[in-house]
PQR file with spaces between the fields and no chain letter, atoms N, CA, C, O and H, PARSE charges and radii, in Angstrom:
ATOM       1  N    UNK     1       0.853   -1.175    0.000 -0.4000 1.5000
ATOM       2  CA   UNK     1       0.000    0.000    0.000 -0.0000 2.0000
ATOM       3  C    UNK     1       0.891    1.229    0.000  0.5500 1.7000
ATOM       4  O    UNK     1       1.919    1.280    0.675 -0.5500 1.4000
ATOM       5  N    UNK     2       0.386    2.406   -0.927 -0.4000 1.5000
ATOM       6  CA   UNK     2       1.232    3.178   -0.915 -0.0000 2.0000
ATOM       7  C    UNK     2       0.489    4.975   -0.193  0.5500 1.7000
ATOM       8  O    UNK     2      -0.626    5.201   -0.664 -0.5500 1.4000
ATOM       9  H    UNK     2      -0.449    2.365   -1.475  0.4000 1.0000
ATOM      10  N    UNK     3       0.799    5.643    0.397 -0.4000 1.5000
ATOM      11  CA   UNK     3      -0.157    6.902    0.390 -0.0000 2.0000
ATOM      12  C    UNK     3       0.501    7.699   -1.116  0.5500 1.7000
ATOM      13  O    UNK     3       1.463    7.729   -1.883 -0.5500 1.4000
ATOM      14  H    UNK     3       1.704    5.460    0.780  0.4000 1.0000
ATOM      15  N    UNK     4      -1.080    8.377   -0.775 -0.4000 1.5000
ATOM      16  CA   UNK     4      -0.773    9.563   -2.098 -0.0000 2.0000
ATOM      17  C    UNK     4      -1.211   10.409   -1.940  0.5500 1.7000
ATOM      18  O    UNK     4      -2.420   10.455   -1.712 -0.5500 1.4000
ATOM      19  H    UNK     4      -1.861    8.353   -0.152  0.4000 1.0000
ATOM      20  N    UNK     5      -0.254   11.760   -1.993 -0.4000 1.5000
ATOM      21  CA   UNK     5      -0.629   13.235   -1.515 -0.0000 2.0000
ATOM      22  C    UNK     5      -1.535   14.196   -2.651  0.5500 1.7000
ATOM      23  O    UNK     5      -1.299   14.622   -3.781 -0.5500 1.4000
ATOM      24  H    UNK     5       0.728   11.723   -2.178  0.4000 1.0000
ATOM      25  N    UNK     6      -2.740   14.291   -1.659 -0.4000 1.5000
ATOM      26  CA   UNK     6      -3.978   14.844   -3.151 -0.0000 2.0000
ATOM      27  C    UNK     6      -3.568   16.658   -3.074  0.5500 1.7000
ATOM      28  O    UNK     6      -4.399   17.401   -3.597 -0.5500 1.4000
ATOM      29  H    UNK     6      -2.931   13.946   -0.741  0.4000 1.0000
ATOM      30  N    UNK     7      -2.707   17.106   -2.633 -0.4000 1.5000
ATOM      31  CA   UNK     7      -2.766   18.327   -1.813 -0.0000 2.0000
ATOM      32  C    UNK     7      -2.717   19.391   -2.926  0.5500 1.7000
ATOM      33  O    UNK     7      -3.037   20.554   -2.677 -0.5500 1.4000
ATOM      34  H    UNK     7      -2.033   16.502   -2.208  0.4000 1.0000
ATOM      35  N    UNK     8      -2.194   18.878   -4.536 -0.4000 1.5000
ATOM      36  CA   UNK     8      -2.832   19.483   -5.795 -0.0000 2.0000
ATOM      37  C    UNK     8      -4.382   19.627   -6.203  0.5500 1.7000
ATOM      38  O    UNK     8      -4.858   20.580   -6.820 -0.5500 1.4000
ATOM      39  H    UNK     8      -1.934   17.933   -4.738  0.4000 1.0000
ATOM      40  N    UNK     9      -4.903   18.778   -5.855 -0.4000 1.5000
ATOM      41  CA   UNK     9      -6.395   18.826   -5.462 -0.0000 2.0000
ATOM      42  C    UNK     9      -7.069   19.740   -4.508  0.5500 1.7000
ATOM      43  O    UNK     9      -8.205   20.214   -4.519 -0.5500 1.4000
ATOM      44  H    UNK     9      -4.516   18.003   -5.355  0.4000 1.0000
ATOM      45  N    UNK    10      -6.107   19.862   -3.705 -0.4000 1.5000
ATOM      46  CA   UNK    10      -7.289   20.721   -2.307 -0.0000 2.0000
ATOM      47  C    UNK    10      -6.488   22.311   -3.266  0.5500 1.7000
ATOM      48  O    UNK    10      -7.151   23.339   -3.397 -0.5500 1.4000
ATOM      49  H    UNK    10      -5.184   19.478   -3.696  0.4000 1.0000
ATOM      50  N    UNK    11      -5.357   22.215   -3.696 -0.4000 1.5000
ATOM      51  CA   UNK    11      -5.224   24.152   -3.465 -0.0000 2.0000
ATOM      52  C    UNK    11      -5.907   24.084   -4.733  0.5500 1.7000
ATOM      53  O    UNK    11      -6.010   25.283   -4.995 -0.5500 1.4000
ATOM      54  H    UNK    11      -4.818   21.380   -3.589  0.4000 1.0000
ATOM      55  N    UNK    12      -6.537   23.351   -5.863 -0.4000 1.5000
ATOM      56  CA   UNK    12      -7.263   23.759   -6.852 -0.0000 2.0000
ATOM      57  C    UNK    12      -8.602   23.907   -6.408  0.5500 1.7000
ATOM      58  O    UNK    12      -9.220   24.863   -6.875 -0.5500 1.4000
ATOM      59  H    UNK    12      -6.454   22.377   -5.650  0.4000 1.0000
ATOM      60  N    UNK    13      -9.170   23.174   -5.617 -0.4000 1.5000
ATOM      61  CA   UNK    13     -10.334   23.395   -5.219 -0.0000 2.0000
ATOM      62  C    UNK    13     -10.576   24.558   -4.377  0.5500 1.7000
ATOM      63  O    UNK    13     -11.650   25.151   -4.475 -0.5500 1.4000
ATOM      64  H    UNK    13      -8.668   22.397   -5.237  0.4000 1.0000
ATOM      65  N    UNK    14      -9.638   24.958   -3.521 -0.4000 1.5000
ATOM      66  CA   UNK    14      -9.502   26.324   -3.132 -0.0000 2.0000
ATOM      67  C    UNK    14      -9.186   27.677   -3.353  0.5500 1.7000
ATOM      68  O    UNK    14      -9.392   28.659   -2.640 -0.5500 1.4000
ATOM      69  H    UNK    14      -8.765   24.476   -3.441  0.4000 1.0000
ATOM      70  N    UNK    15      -8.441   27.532   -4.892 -0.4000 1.5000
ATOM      71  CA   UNK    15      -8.463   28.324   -5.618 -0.0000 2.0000
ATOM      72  C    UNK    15      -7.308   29.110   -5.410  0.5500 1.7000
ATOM      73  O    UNK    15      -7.167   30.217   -5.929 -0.5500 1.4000
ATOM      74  H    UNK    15      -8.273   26.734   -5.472  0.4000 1.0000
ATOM      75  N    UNK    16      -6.090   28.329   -4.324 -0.4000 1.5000
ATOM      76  CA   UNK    16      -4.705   28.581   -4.068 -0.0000 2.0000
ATOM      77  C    UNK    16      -3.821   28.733   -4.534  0.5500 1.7000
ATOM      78  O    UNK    16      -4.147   28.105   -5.541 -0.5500 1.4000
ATOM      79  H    UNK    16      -6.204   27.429   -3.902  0.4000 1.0000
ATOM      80  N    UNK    17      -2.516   29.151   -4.821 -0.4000 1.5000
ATOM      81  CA   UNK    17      -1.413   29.104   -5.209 -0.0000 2.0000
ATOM      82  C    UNK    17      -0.273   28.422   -3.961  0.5500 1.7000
ATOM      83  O    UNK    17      -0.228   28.795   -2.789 -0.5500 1.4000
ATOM      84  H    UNK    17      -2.251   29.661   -4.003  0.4000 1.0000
ATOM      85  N    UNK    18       0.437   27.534   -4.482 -0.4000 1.5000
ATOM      86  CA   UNK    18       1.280   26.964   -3.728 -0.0000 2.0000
ATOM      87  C    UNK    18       1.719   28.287   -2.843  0.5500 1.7000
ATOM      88  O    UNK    18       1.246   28.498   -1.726 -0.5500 1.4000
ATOM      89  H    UNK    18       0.400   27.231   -5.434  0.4000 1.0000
ATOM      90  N    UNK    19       2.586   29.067   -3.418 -0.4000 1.5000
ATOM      91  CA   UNK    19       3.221   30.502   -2.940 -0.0000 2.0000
ATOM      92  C    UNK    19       2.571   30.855   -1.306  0.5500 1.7000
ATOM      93  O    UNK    19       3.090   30.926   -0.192 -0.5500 1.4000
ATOM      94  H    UNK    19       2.970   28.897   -4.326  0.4000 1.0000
ATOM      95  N    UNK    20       0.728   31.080   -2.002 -0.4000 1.5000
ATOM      96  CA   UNK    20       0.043   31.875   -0.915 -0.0000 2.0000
ATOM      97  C    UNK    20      -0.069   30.735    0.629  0.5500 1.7000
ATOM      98  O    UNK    20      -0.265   31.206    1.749 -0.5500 1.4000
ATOM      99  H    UNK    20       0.307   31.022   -2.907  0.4000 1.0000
ATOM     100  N    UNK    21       0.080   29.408    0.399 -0.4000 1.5000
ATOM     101  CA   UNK    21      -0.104   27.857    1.055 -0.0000 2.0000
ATOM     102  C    UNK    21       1.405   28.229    1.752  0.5500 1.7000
ATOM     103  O    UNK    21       1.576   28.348    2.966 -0.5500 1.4000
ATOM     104  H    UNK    21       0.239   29.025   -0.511  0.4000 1.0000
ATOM     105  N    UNK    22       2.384   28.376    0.791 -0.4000 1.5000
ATOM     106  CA   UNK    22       3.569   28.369    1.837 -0.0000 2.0000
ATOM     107  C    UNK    22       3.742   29.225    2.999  0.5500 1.7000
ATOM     108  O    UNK    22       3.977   28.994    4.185 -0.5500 1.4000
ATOM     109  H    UNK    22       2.245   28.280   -0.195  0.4000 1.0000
ATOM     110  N    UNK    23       3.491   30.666    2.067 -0.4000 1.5000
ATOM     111  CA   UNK    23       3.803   31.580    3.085 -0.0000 2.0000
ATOM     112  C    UNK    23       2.408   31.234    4.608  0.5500 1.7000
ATOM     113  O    UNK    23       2.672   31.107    5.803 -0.5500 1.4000
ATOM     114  H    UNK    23       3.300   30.854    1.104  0.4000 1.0000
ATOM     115  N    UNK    24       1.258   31.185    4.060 -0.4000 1.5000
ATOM     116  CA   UNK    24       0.441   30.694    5.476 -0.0000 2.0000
ATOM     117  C    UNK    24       0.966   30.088    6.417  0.5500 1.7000
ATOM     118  O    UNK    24       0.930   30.375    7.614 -0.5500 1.4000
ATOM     119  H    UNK    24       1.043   31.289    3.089  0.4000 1.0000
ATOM     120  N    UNK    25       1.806   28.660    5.562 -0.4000 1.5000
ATOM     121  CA   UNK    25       1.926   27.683    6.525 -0.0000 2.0000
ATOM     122  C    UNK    25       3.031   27.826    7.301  0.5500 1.7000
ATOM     123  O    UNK    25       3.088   27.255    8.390 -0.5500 1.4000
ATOM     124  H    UNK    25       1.835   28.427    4.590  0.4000 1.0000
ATOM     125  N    UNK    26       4.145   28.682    6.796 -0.4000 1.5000
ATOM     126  CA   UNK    26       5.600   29.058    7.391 -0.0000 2.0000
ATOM     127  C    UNK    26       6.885   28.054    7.044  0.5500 1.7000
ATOM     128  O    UNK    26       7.990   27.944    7.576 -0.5500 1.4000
ATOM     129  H    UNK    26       4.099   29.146    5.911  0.4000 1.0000
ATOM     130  N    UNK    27       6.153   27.254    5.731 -0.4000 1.5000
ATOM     131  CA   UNK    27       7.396   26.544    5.162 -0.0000 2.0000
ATOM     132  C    UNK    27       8.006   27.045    3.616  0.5500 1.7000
ATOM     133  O    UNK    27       7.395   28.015    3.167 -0.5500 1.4000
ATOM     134  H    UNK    27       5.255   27.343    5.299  0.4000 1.0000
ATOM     135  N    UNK    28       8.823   26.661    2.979 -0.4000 1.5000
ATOM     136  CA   UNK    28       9.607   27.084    2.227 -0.0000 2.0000
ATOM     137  C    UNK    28       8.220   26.062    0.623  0.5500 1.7000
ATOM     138  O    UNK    28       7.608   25.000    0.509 -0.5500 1.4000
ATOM     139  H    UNK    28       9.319   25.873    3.344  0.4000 1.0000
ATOM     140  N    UNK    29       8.449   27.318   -0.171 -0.4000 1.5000
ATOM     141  CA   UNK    29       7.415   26.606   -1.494 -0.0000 2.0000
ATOM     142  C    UNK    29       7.984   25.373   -2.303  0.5500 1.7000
ATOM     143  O    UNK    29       7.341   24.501   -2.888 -0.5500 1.4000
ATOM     144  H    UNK    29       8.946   28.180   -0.078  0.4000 1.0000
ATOM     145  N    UNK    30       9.261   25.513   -2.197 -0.4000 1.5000
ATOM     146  CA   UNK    30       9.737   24.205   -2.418 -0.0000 2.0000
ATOM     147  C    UNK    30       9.111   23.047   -1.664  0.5500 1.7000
ATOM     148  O    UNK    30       8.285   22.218   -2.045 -0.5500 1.4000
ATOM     149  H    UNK    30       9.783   26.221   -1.722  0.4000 1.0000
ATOM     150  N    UNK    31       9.719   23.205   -0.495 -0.4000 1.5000
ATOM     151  CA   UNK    31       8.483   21.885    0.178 -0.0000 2.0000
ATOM     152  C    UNK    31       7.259   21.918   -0.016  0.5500 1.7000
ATOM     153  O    UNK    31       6.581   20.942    0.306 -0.5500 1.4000
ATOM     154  H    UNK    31      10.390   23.879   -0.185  0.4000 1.0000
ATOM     155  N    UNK    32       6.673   23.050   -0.589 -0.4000 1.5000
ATOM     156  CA   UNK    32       5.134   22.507   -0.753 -0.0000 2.0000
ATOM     157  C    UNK    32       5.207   22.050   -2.340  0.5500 1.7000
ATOM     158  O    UNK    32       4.102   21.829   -2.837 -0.5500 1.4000
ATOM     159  H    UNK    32       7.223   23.843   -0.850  0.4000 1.0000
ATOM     160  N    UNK    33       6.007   21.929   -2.948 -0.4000 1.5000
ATOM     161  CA   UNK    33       6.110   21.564   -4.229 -0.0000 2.0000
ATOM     162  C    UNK    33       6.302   20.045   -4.219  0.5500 1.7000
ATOM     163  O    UNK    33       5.685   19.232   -4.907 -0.5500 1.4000
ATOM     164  H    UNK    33       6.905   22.108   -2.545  0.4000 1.0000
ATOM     165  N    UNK    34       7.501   19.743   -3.100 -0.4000 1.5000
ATOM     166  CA   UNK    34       8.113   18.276   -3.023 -0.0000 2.0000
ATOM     167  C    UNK    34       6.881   17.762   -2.305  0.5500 1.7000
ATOM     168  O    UNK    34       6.691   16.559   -2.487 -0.5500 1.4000
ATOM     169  H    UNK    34       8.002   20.403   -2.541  0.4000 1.0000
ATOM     170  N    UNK    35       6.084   18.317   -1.611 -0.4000 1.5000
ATOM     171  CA   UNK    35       4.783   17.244   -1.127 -0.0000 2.0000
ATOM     172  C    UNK    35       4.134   17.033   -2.055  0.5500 1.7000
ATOM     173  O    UNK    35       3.915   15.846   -2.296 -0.5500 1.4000
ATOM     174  H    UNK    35       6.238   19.294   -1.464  0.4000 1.0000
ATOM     175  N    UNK    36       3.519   18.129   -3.020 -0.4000 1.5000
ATOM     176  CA   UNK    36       2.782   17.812   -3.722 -0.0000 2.0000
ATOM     177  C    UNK    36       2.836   16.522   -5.152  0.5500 1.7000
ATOM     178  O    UNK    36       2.011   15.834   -5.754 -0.5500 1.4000
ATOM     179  H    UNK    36       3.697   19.094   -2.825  0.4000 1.0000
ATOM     180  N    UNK    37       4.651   16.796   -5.194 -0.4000 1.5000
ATOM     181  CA   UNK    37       4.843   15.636   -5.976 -0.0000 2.0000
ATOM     182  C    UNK    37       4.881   14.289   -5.516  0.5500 1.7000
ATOM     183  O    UNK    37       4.854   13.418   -6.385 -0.5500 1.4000
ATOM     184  H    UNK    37       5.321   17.354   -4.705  0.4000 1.0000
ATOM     185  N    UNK    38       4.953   13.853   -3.998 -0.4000 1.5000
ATOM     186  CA   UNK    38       4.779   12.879   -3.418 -0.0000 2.0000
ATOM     187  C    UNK    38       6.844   12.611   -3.088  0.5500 1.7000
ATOM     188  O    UNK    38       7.267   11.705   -2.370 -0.5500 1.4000
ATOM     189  H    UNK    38       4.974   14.561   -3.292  0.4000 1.0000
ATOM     190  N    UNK    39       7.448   13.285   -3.566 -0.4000 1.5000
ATOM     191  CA   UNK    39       8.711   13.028   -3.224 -0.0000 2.0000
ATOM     192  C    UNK    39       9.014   13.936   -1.922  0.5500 1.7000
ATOM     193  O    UNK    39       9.613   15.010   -1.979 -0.5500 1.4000
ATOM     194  H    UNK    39       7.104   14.020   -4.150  0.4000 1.0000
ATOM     195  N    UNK    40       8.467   13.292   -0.632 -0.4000 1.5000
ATOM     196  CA   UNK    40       8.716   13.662    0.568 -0.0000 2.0000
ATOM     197  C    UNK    40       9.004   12.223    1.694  0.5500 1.7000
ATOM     198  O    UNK    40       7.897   12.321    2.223 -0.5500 1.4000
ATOM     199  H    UNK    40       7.980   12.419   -0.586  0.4000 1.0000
ATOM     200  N    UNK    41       9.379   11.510    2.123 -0.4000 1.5000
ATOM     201  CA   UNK    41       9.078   10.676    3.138 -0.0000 2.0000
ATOM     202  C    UNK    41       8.477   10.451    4.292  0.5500 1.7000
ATOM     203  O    UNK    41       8.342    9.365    4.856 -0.5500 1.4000
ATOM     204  H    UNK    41      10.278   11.431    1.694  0.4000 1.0000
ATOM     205  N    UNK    42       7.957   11.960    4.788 -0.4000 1.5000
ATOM     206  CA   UNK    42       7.321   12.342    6.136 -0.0000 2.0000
ATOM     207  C    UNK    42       7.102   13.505    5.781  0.5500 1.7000
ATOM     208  O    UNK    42       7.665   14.153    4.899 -0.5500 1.4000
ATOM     209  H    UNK    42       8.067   12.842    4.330  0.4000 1.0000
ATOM     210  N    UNK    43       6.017   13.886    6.678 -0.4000 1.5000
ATOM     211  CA   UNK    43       5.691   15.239    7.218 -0.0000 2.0000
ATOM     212  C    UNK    43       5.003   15.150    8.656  0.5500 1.7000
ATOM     213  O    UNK    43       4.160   14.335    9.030 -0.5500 1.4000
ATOM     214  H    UNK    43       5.559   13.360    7.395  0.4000 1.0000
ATOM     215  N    UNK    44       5.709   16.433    9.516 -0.4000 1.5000
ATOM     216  CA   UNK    44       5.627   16.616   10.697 -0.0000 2.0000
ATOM     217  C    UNK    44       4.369   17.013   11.090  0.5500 1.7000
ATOM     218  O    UNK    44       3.916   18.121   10.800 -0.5500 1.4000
ATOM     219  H    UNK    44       6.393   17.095    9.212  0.4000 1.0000
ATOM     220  N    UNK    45       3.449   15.737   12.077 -0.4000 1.5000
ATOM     221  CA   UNK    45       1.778   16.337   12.229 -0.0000 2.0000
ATOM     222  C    UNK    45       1.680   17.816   12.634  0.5500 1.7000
ATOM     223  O    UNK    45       0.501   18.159   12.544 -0.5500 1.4000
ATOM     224  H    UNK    45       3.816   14.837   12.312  0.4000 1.0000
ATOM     225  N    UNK    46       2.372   18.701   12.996 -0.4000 1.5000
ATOM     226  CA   UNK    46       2.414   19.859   13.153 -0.0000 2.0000
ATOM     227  C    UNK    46       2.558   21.085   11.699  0.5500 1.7000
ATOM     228  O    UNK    46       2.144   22.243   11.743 -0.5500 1.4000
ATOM     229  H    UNK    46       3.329   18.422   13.070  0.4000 1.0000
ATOM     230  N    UNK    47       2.931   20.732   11.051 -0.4000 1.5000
ATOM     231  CA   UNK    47       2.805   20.873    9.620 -0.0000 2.0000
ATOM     232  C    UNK    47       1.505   20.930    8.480  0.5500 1.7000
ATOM     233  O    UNK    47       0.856   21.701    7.773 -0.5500 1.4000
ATOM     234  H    UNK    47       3.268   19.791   11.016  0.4000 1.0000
ATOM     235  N    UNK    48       1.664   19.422    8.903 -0.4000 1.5000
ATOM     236  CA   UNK    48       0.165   18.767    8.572 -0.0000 2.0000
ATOM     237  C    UNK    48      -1.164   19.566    9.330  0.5500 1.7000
ATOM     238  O    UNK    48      -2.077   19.914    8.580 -0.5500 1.4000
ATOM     239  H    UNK    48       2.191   18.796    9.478  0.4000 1.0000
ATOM     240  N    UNK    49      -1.260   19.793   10.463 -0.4000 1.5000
ATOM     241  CA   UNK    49      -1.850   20.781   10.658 -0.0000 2.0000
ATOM     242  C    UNK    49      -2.115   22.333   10.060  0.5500 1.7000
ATOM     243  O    UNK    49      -3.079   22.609    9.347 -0.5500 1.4000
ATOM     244  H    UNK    49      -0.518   19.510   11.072  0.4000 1.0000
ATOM     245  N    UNK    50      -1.662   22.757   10.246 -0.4000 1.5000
ATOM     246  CA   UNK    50      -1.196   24.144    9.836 -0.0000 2.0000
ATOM     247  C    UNK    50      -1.806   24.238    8.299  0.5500 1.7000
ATOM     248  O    UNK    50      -2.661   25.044    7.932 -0.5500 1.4000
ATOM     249  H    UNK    50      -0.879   22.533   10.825  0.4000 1.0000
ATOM     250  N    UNK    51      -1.266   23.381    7.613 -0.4000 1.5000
ATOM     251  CA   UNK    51      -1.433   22.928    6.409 -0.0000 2.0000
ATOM     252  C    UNK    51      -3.395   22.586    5.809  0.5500 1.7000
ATOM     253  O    UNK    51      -3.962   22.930    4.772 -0.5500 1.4000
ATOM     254  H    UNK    51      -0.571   22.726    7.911  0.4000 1.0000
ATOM     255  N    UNK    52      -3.800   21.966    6.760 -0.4000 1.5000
ATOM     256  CA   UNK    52      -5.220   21.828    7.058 -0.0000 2.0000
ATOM     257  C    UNK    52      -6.028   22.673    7.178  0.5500 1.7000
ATOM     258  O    UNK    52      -7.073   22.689    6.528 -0.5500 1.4000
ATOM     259  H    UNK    52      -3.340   21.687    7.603  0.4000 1.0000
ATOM     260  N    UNK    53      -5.524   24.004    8.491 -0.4000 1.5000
ATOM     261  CA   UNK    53      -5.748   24.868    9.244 -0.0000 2.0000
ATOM     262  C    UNK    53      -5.853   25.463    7.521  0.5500 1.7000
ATOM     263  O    UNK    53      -6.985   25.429    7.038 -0.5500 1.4000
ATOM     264  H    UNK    53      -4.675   23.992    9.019  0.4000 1.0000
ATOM     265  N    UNK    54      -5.128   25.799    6.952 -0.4000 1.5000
ATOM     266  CA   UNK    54      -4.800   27.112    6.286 -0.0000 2.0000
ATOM     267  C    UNK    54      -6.152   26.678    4.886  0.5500 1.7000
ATOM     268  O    UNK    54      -6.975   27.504    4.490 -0.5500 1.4000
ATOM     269  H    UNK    54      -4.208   25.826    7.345  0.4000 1.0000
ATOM     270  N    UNK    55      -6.060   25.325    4.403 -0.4000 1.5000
ATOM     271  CA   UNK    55      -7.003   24.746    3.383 -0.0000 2.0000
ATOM     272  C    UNK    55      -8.315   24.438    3.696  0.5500 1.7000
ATOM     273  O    UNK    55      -9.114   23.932    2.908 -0.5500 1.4000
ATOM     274  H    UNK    55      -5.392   24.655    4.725  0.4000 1.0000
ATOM     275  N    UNK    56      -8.576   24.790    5.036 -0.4000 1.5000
ATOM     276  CA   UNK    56      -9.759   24.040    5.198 -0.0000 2.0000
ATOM     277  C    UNK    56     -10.476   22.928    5.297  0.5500 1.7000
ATOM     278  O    UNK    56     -11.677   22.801    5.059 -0.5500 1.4000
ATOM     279  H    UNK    56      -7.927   25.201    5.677  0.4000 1.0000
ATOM     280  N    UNK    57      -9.633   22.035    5.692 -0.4000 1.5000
ATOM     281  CA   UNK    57      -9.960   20.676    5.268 -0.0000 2.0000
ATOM     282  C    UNK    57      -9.434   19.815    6.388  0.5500 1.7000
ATOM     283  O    UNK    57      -9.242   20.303    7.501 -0.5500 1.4000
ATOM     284  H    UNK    57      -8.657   22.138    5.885  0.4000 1.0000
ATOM     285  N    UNK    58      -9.187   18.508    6.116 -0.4000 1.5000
ATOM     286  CA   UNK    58      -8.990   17.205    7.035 -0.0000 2.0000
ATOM     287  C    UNK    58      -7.871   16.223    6.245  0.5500 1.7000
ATOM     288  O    UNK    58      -7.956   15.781    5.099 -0.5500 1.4000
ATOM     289  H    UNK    58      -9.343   18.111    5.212  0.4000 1.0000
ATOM     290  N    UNK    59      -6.921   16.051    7.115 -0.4000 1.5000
ATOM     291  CA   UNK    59      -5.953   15.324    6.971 -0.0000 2.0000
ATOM     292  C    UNK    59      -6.187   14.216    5.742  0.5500 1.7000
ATOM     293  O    UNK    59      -5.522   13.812    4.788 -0.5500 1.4000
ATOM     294  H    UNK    59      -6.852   16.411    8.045  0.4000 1.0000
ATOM     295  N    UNK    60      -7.432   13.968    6.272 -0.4000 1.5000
ATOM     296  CA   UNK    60      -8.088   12.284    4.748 -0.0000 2.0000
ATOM     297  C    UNK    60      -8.105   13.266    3.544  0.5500 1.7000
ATOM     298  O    UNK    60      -7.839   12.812    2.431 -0.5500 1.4000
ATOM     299  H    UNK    60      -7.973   14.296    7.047  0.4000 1.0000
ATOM     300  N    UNK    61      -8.440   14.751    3.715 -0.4000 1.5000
ATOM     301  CA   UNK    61      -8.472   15.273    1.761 -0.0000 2.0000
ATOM     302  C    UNK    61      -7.392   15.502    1.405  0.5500 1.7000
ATOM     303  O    UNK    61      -7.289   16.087    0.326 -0.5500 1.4000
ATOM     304  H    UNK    61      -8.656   15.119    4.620  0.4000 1.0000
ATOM     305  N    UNK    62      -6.222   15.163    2.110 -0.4000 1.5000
ATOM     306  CA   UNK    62      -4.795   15.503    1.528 -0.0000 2.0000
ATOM     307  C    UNK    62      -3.987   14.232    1.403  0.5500 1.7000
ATOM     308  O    UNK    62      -3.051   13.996    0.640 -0.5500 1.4000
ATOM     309  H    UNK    62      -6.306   14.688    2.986  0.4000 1.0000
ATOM     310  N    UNK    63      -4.455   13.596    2.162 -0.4000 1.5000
ATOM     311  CA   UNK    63      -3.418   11.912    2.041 -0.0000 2.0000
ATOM     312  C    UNK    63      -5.049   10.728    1.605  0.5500 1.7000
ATOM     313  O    UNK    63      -6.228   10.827    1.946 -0.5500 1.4000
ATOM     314  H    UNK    63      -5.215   13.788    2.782  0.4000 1.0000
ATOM     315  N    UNK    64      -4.326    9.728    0.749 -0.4000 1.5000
ATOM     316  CA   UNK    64      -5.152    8.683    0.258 -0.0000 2.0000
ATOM     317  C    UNK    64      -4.074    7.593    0.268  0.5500 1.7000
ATOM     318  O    UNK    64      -2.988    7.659   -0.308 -0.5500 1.4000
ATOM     319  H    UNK    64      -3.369    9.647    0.471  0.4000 1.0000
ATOM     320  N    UNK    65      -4.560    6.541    1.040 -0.4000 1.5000
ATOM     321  CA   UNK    65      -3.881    5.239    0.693 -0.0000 2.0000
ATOM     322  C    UNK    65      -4.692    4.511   -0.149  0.5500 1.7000
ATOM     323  O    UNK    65      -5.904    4.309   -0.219 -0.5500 1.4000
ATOM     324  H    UNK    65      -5.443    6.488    1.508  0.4000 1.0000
ATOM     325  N    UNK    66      -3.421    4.063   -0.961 -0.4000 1.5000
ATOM     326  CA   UNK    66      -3.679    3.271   -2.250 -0.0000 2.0000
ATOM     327  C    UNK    66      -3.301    1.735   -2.317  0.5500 1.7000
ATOM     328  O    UNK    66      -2.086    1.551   -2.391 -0.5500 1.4000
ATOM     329  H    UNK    66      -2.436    4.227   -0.904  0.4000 1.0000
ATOM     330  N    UNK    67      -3.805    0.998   -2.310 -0.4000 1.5000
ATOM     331  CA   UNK    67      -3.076   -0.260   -2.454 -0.0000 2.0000
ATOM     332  C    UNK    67      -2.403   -0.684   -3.386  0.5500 1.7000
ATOM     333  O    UNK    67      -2.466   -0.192   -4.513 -0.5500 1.4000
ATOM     334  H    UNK    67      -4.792    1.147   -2.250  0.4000 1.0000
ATOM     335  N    UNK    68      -1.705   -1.595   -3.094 -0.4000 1.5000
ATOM     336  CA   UNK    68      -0.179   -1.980   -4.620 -0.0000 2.0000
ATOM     337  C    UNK    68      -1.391   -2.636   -5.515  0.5500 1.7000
ATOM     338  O    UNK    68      -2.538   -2.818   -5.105 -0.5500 1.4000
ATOM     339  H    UNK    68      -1.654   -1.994   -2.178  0.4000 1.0000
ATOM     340  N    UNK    69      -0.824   -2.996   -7.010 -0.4000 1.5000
ATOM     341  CA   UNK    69      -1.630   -3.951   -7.338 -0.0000 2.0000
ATOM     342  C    UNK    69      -0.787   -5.424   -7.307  0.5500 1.7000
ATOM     343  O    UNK    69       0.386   -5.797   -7.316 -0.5500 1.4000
ATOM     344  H    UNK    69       0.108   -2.848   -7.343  0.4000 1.0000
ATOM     345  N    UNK    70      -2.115   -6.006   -7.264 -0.4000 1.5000
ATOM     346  CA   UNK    70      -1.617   -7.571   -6.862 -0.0000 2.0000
ATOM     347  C    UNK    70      -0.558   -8.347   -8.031  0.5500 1.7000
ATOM     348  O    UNK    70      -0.015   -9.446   -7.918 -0.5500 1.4000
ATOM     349  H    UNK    70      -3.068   -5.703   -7.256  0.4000 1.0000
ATOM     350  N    UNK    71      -0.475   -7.368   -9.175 -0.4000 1.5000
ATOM     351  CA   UNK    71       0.509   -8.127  -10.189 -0.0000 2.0000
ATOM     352  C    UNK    71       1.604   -8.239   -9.969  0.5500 1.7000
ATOM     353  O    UNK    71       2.337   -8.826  -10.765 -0.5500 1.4000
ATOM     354  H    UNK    71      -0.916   -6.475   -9.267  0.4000 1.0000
């Protein structure tokens, strides 16, 4: 099973720019770039918050686990 970060999904539905997401959240837009591509290994639930806080939303509209396929 793999997660997958929808968090291109929530700032389109919100009508965001990564830029305006970073500066809210107090991290660098690069990292909101490397989440959004899924090339991150962690993020700090304090982050993840903030991150929520700022989109409106719930931890489940930004992360989706996916299962492998069985092939």
């Amino acid at each position: 099973m793999q997660i997958v970060v929808r968090l291109d999904v929530m700032l389109a539905m919100r009508k965001m720019r990564s830029r305006e997401l970073a500066e809210q959240v107090g991290i660098t837009e690069q990292n909101i770039s490397l989440l959004k591509s899924g090339k991150v290994k962690g993020i700090r639930f304090e982050t993840l918050a903030r991150i929520c806080a700022a989109l409106d939303c719930q931890p489940g509209d930004l992360l989706e686990a996916v299962p492998d396929d069985p092939a």
